[in-house]
C-alpha positions in Angstrom: 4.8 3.8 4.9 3.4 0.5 5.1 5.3 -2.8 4.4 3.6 -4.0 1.3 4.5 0.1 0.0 7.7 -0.2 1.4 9.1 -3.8 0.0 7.4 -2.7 -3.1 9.8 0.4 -2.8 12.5 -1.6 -2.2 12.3 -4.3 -4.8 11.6 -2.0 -7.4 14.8 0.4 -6.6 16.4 -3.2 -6.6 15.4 -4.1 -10.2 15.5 -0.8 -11.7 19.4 -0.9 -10.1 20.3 -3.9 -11.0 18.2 -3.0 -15.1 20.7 0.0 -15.5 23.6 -1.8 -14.5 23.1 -4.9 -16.5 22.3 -2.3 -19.4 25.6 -0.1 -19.0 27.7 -3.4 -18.6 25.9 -4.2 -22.6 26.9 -1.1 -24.0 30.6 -1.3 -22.2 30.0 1.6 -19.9 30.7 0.2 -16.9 34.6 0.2 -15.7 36.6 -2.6 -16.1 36.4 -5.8 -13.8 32.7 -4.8 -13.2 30.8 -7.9 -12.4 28.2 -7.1 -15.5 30.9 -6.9 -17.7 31.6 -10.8 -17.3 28.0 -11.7 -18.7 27.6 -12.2 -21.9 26.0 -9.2 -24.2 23.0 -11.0 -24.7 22.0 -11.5 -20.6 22.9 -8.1 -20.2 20.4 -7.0 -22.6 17.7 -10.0 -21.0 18.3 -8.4 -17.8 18.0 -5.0 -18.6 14.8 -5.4 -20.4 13.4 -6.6 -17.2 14.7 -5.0 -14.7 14.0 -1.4 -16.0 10.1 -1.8 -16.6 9.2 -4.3 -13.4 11.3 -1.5 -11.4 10.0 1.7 -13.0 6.5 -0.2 -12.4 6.9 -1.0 -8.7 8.5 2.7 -8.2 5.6 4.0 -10.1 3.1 2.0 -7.7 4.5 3.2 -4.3 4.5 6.7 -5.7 0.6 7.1 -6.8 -0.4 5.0 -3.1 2.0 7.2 -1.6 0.5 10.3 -3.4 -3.1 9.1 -2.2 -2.3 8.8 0.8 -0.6 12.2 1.4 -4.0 13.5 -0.3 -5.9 12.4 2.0 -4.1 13.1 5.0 -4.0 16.9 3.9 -7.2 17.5 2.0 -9.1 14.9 3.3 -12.5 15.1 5.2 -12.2 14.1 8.7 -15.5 11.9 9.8 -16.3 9.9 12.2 -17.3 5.9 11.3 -18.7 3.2 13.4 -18.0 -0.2 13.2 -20.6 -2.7 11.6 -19.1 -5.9 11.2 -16.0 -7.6 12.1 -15.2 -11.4 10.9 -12.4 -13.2 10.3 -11.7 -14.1 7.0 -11.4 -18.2 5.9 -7.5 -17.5 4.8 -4.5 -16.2 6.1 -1.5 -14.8 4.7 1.8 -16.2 5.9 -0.3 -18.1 8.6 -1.4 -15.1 9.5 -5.1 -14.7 10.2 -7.3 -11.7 8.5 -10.1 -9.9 9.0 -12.5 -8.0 6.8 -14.0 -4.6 9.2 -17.3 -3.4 7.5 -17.3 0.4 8.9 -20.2 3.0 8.1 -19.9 6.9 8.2 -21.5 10.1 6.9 -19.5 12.4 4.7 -19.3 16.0 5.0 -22.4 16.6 3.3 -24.7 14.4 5.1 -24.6 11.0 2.4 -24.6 7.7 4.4 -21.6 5.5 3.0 -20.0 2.0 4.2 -16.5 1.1 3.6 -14.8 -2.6 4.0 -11.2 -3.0 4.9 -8.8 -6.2 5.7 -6.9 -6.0 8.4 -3.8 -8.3 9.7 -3.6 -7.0 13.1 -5.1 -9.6 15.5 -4.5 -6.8 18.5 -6.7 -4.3 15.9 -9.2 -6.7 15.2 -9.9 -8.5 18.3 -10.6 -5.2 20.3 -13.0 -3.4 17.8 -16.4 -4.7 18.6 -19.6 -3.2 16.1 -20.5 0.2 17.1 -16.8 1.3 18.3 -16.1 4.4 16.6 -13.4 4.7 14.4 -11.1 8.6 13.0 -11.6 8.3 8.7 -10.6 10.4 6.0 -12.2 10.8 2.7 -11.8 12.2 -0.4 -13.7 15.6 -0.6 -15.3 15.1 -3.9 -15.2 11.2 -3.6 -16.2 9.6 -0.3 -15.7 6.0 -1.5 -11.8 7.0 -1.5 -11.7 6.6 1.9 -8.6 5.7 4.6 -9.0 4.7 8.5 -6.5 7.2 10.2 -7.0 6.1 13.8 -7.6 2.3 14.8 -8.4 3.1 18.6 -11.5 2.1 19.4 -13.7 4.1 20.9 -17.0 2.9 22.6 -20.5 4.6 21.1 -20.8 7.4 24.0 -16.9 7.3 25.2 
């Protein structure tokens, strides 16, 4: 599971905790001396209303990537790409530098496609060079639903 999935994870088992909780303390459920049960009705109810969507929302997020994922791990075509571009993007993320890899491969029936992808991995991105070859997955039916399942790159011939 990736970081961004899992902190999504995370924060949304977070608010949907700290949703119910807020909204048992309101309807004076919880036991007594709970900490939710010293906030006034009115928070309670503030904090469940929040808490409950932007949780289910964030749980509901990590489960359809994680779904696509899985389903393309396990019914995905397995194709070979080569890389076509590499640059480094003009931002970075947490002073992080990023990189967009433009990557080209044929599907299992023969239809030329090209895929783009950031990566945050200066390791990744400073080794693969255009026409390393690069393990994808697609989508049978829709090749533009696409993952990279091996990084390693591989020299055109190697």
């Amino acid at each position: 599971m990736s970081g961004n999935r899992l902190l999504a994870l995370v924060v949304g088992v977070i608010f949907l905790g700290g949703g119910l909780s807020a909204l048992l303390g309101a309807l004076d459920l919880l036991p007594a001396g709970a900490v939710a049960e010293q906030r006034p009705k009115g928070l309670q109810y503030a904090m469940a209303a929040i808490g409950i969507p932007v949780g289910a929302i964030l749980l509901a997020f990590v489960a359809r990537a994680q779904s696509r994922l899985n389903r393309l791990a396990t019914r995905g075509v397995a194709v070979e790409a080569t890389v076509v571009q590499i640059a480094k993007l003009p931002y970075a993320v947490n002073r992080q530098p990023r990189w967009q890899l433009a990557y080209a491969f044929a599907d299992g029936k023969g239809g030329a496609h090209t895929a783009t992808t950031t990566l945050a991995d200066r390791a990744v991105a400073e080794a693969l060079k255009p026409g390393h070859r690069l393990a994808v997955r697609h989508a049978p039916d829709d090749p533009a639903d696409n993952i990279i399942t091996d990084f390693k790159p591989r020299p055109r011939g190697a």
